[in-house]
N, C-alpha and C positions, 0 to 999 in steps of 0.2 A: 563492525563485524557482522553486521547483515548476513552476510552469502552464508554463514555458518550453518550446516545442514541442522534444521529442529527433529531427526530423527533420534530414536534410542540410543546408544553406544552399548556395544559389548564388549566383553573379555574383560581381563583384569579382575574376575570376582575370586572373592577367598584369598587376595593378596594383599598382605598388610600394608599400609599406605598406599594403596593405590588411589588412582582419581580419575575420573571421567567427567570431561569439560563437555558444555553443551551450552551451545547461545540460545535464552529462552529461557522457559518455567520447568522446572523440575517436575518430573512426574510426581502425582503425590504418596506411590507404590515406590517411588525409588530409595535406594538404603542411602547410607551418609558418604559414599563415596562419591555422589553425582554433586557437581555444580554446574555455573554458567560459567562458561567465559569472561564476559561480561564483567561478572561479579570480581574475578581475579584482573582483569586487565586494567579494572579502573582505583584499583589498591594504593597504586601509587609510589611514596615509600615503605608500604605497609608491604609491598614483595620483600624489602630484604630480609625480613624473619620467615620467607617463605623457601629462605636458599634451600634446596637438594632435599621438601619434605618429604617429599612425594614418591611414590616408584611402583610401578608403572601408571604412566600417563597415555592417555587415550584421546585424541582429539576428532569429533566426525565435523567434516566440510560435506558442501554438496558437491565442489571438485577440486582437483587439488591445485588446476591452473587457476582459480577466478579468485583464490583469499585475499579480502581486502585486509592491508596494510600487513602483507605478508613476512615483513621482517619483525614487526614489531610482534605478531602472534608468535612468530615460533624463537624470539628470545625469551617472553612471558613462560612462554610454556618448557622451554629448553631449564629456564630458571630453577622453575622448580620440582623439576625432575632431578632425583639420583638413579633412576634406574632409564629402561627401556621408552621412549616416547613413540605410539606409531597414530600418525595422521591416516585417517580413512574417510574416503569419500561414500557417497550415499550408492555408487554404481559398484562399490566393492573395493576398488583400485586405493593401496594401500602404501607405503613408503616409512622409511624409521627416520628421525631428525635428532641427527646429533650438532656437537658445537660447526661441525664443520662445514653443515648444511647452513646454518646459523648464519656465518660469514660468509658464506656467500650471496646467503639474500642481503645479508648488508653490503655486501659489494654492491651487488644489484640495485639497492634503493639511491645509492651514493652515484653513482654512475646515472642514474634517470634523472638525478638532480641536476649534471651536468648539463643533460641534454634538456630540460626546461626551457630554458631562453628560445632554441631555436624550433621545438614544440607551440611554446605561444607566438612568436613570428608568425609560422606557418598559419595558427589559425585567424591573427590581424588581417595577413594576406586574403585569407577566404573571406571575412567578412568585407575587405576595401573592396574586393572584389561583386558580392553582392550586391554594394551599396551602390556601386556604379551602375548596375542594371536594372536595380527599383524604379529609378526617375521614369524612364521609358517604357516601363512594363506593359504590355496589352495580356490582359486578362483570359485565358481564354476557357470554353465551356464545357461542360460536360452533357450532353443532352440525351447517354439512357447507355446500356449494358453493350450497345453496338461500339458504343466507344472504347470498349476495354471495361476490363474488371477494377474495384479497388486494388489499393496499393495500400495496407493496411501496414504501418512502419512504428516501430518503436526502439527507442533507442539506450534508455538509459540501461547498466549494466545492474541487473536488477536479480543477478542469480542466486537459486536458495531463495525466493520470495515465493511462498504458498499458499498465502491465506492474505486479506484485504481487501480494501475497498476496490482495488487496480485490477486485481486480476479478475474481480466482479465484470468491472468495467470493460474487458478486452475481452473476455468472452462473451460479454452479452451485445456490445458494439458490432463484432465479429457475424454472431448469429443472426444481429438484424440486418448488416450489410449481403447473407446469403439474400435473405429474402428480398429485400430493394433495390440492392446494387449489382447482384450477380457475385457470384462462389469469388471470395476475395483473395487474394496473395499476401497473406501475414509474412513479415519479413520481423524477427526478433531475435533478442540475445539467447534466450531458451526459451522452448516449448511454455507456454501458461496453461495453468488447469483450469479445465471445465471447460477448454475448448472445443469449438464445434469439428467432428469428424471431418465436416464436409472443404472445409479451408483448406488448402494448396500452403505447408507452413514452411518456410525456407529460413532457417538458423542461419545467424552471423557466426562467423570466428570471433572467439573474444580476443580483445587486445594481448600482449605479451608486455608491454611494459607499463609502469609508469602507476602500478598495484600499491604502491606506498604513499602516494601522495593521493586523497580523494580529488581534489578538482581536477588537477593534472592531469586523475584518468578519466573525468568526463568527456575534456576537452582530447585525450586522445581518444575516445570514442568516436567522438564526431568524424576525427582524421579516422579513422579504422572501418568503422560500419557504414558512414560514408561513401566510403568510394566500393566499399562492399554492396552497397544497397545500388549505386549507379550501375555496376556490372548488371545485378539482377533486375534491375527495370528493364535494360536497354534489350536481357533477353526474352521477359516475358510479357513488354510493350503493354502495363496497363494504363486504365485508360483518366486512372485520379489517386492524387495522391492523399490518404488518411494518416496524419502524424498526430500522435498524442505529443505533446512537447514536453519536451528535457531538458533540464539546464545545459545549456552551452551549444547546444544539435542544433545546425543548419542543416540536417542531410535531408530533411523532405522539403528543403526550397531548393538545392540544390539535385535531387530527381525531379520534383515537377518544370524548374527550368530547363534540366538537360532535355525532360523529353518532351517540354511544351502542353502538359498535363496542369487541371487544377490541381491546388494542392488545400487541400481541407484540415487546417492548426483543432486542434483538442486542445484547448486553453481550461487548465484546474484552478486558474490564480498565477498572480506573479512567483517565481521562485525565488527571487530578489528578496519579496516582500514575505516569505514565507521564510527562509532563511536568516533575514536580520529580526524576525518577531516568536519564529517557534524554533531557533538554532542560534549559530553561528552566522556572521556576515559573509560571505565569499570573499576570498582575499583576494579576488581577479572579479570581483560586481563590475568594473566597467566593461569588461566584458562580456560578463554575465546578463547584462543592460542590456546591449546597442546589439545582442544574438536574441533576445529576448525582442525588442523593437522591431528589426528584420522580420522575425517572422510574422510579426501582426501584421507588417506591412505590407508584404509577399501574400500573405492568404489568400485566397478566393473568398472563403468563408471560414470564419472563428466559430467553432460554436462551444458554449457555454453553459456550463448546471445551472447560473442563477441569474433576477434581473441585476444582481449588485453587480456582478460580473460584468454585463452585458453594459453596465452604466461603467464603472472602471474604465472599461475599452472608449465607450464614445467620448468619455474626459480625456482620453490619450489619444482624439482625432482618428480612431478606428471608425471608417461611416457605419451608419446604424445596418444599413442594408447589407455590410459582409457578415454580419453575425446575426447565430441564431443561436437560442435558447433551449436548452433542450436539458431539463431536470433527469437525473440518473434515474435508472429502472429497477426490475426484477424478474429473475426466470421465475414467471409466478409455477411452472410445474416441480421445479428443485424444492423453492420454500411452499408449502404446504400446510394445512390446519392438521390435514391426514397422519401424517406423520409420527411415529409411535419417539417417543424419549424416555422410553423406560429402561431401553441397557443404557442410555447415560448417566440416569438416574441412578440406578447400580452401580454404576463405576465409581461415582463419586458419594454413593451412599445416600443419598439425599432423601431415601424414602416416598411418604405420601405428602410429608410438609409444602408446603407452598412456597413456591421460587421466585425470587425476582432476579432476572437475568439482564445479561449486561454482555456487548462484543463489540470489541476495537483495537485499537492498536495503542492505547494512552497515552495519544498523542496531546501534549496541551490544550488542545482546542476539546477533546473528549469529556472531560468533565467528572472522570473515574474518581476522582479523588471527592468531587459533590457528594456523589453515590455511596462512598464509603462514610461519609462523615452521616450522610443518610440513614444508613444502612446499621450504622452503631447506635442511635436512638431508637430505631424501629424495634431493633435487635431485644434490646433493655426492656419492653412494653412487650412486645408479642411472641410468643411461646411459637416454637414451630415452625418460625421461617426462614429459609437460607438465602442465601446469595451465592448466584454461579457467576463470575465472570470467566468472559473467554479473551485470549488476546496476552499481545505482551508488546513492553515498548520504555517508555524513558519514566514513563510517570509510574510504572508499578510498584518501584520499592519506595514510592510516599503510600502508595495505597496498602502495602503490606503493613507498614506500619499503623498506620488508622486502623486496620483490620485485625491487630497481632491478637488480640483478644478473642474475636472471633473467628479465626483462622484457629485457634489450638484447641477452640471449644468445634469445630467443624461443624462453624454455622455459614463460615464464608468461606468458598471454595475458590482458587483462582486455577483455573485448567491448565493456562499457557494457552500459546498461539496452536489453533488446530489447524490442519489441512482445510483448502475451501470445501473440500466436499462429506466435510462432516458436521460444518456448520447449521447447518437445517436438522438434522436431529439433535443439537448442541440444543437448539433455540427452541425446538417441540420439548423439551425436559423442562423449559420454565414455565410459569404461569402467567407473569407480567414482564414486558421489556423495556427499559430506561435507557434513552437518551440524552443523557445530562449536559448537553455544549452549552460551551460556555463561550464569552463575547469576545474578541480580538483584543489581544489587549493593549493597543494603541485606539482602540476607539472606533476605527473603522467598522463599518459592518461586515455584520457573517454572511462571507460567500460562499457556502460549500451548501453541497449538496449528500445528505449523508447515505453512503450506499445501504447501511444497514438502515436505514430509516423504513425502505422501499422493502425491505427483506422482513423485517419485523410485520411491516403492514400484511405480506403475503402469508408468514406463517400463522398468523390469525392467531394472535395472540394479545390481550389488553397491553394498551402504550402508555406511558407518562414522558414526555419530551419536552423540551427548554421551549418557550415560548419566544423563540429565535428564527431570525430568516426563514430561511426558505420553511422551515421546521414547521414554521406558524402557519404558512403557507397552504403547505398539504394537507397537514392534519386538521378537520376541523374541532373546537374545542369540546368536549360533553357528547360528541357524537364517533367521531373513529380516536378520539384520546383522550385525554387529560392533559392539559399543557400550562406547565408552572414556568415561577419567575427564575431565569436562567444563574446561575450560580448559587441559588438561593436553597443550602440542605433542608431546611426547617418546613419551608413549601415544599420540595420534592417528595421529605418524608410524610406530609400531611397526605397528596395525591397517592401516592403507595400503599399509607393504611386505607384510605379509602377504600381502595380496589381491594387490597386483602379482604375487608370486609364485606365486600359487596359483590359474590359473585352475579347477580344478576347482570350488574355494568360492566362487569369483565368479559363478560362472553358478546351483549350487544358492540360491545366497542369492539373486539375483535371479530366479530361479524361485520360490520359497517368496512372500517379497517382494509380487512381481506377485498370485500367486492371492489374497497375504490383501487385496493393494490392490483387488481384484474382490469377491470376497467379501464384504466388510465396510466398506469405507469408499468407496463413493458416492456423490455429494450425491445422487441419490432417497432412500438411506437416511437422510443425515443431517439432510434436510426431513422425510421420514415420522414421525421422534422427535419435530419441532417438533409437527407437526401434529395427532401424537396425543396430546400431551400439552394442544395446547391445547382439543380435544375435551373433554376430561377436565377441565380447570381449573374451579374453582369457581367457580358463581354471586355 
């Protein structure tokens, strides 16, 4: 339930039972009407004592065409309603959901099932199809803004996404392809924030079917924005294609062949290898593979956050020379030392006490859970200190519980996911910032590149971070952080009270910090690596 808009809900106050569902963190001002979705959809059998409690029900989307798994929400919610249910999207546009709307999305899901079979056909076809014009492929070059503008593509159906490391990424990709490559043509699902004015953005239509099954509807993505995205090349002729890659998306090998354009792969990791270690397997991975394969193959240039990455590829016979390296950045003017955090501070009460702050998305690899078990020793020993975290995701109700203690005493705040563009005063209201990643857990090493790493470094603020990849990498040890043993609370809590106590090393470390966050890791720098690299790639 991703797409789920994380805004407020209104109406329904002063009515006895009512309830207002929200995907997300509860506000900590909201009364006991509010929950998550979330929270109800994964009950189980625990809905049948939920038959007809409720009245009225209020659901906000961010629109009403994009809800994933849209039969399955509005039976949860239809359940357990006895009264009035109205669905409201974030642009206003409102609709009532009774049984009868109900059966018809189950129509709808049962009928997309049908068509399945010849859904994946079509898409075997486009890949046999691919496969047959790799052998022969001739490369061809990009050699400067005379050739056309970027072709800046994204594909996955990603709507209702507001905050992250992604939408860091495509705004700040974006902003350095103005400066290097010439004003770019973003072609996406929806608008991303913090995007640059100066972008030419051309929206897809979203699909219309196939909202009930997830992979289904990647793969009818591909068929949909696809051939949407070839319309729009063939009219505004640019001159290289930039695809962040999606599970199942051929469409940016498919423009850079139709128009005989580079095509430059944004490779974050396998989503194969991402899916069977921090999810579910694909139930369609062989074809999740061999569209995965394709495109490394097809590339001009892969480029890549890490060396782990960048070695992955050359074990998969990617040559060393299509790929380049290029670690995530920071708008170092957005994240700032400058920056006042004191109405955050107020909002969440936090006072003069000293904060150790935390922002992600809790995703397994994040380490939230380190922090918390951290966070409750520290807690016990030192008078005065809170915990803000920001973010929300799969891992926060273990961290709620680790916290329950300190969450009633409002020593630990968990905000929920905020908008990108309030993250920098999120992070001026703490005093120290924790990075807690933890190792993969099949053994492999850590390839990410952590956007907030790059953000933390800007807002000038002391760090403690997992003495992991890339992590270890950037930060040096005792001079822009502190960097303990990765899953290890006992170390993480030791590094923390340090710093608590020691504001002289808080402030050099976040000085040090700040300049190398200026210095060296700004996306103009870490688009100028793409762009000179793909300068250089081979005919």
């Amino acid at each position: 339930m991703a797409a789920l808009h994380r805004g407020l809900a209104g109406g329904a106050a002063g009515v006895a039972g009512a309830i207002v569902l929200r995907e997300g963190a509860v506000p900590a001002d909201a009364d006991a009407r509010w929950s998550r979705f979330s929270d109800w959809s994964g009950r189980g059998l625990g809905l049948v004592r939920e038959f007809r409690r409720h009245a009225p029900v209020e659901l906000r989307v961010g629109r009403l065409d994009t809800i994933p798994r849209p039969f399955a929400t509005a039976a949860v919610v239809r359940w357990i309603s006895r009264g009035p249910i109205v669905v409201r999207a974030s642009d206003g546009e409102a609709k009532r959901l009774g049984w009868r709307q109900v059966a018809s999305l189950g129509a709808r899901a049962i009928a997309d099932a049908a068509l399945a079979p010849a859904l994946l056909r079509r898409a075997r076809a486009r890949c046999e199809a691919l496969e047959s014009m790799l052998p022969g492929l001739e490369r061809t070059a990009w050699r400067g803004v005379h050739d056309g503008p970027p072709f800046y593509l994204r594909t996955e159906p990603w709507y209702g996404v507001s905050s992250g490391g992604s939408i860091a990424h495509t705004a700040g990709v974006v902003s350095g392809l103005v400066f290097e490559a010439g004003t770019p043509i973003v072609v996406v699902p929806e608008r991303p924030p913090l995007l640059s004015e100066v972008a030419e953005i051309v929206l897809l239509d979203p699909p219309h079917r196939f909202w009930d099954y997830p992979e289904l509807r990647l793969i009818e993505c591909d068929e949909h924005f696809g051939r949407q995205a070839l319309a729009i090349a063939a009219a505004r002729r640019p001159g290289f294609v930039y695809h962040r890659y999606a599970a199942f998306s051929t469409a940016g090998i498919r423009v850079a062949f139709d128009r005989r354009i580079p095509l430059v792969l944004e490779y974050n990791g396998s989503e194969v290898w991402i899916r069977r270690h921090w999810g579910h397997p694909f139930r369609y991975e062989h074809l999740a593979r061999r569209i995965e394969e394709q495109n490394l193959r097809a590339a001009n240039l892969v480029a890549v956050v890490s060396t782990v990455l960048r070695d992955e590829l050359v074990a998969r016979s990617v040559e060393p020379e299509r790929i380049v390296v290029a670690p995530n950045g920071v708008d170092t003017d957005r994240f700032r030392p400058d920056l006042s955090g004191e109405e955050v501070r107020e909002r969440y009460a936090l006072g003069s006490d000293l904060v150790i702050g935390f922002v992600g998305t809790f995703g397994p690899w994040h380490g939230a859970g380190v922090l918390a078990r951290a966070f409750v020793s520290l807690a016990a020993r030192i008078p005065r200190l809170r915990l803000l975290l920001i973010g929300d995701g799969e891992e926060r109700p273990v961290v709620e519980q680790l916290l329950a203690e300190q969450i009633a005493e409002r020593r630990a705040v968990l905000a929920g996911a905020v908008a990108a563009d309030a993250v920098p005063v999120h992070l001026a209201a703490c005093d120290v910032l924790v990075a807690a990643h933890v190792p993969n857990p099949d053994g492999s090493e850590f390839f990410g590149s952590p956007t907030k790493l790059f953000e933390y470094m800007a807002a000038g603020r002391a760090i403690v971070a997992s003495r992991l990849g890339q992590l270890a990498e950037v930060l040096d040890h005792e001079r822009t952080a502190l960097l303990v043993e990765p899953g290890n609370p006992d170390d993480l809590a030791r590094a923390i009270e340090r710093l608590v106590r020691d504001a002289g090393l808080r402030v050099g470390l976040a000085e040090a910090a700040r300049k190398a966050a200026v210095d060296r890791h700004g996306w103009r720098e870490h688009t100028r690596r793409i762009v000179d690299a793909l300068r250089k790639s081979r005919r």
